[in-house]
N, C-alpha and C positions, 0 to 999 in steps of 0.2 A: 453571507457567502464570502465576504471580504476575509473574513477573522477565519473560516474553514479552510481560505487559499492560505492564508496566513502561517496555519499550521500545515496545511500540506506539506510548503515548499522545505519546512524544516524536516518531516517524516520523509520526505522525497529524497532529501540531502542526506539524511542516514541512511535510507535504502538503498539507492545506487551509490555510496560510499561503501555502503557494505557486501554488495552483490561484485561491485569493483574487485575491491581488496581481497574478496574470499575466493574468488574466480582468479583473477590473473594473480594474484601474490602467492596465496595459498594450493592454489591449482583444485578449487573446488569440482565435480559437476556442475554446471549451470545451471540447472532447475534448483539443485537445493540453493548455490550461492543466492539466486534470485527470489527463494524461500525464504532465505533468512532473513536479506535486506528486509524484504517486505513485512516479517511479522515483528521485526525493530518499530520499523515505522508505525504499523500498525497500533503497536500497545503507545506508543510516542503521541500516535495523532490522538487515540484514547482518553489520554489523559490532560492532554492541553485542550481539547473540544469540550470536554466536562466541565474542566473551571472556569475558561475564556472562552470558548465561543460559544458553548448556549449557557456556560453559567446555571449549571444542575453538580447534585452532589455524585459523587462516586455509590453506585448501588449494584448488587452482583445482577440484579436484572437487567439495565442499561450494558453492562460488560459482558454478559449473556449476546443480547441483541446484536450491539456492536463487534462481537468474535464470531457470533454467526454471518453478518453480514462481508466483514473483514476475507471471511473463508470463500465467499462469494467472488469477496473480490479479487484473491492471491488467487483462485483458480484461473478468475479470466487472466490474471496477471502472468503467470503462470502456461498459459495458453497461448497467449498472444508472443511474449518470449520465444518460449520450444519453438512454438512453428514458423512464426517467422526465421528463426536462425536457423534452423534444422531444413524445414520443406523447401526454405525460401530463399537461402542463401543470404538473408539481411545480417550485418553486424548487429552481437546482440545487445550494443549499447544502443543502438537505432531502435531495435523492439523496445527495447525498453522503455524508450522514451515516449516513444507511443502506447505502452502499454501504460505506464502512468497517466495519460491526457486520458483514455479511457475510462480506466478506474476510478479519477477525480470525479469523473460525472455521477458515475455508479454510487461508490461511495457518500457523495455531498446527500445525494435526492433518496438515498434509501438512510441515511440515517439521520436525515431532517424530518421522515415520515414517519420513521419507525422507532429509531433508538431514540430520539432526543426529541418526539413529539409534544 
């Protein structure tokens, strides 16, 4: 779990760098800026959990799994964002941040059971 936070904290760093930049610099929508970070990170954490953390090869099945799973997790990602900023009046770098602690849980236990079993 150590080496999945590991990588997290990197895919986390280009997500909300990127949700950042695309949203206030570029004056994105918010759902997609927060799309995008997340599917950065996503193919990012992909590829570092394959070789370093559980140490399997790259196979279009595992990449299957984990884009399915990933889609799981941009929704809630995604979810948690919109409505907090929107319904709820939260900065949506606060959602965010919360949306991430969410996700990491999501993400570690569905693709420790599923993609990388």
């Amino acid at each position: 779990m150590l080496r999945f936070a590991g990588v997290g904290v990197i895919g986390t760093a280009l997500d909300y760098t990127i949700l950042i930049v695309t949203h206030q610099t570029f004056g994105w929508v918010l759902i997609w800026a927060s799309t995008a970070g997340f599917l950065v990170g996503a193919v990012n954490n992909y590829l570092f959990n394959s070789f370093w953390t559980f140490e399997q090869k790259l196979t279009w099945n595992k990449f299957y799994r984990f884009i399915t799973l990933a889609i799981v997790g941009l929704i809630l990602n995604d979810l948690i964002v919109v409505v907090l900023s929107d319904s709820f009046d939260w900065n949506f770098k606060v959602a965010k941040l919360l949306a991430i602690f969410v996700v990491f849980f999501w993400n570690f236990l569905a693709n420790k059971r599923w993609t990388f079993d």
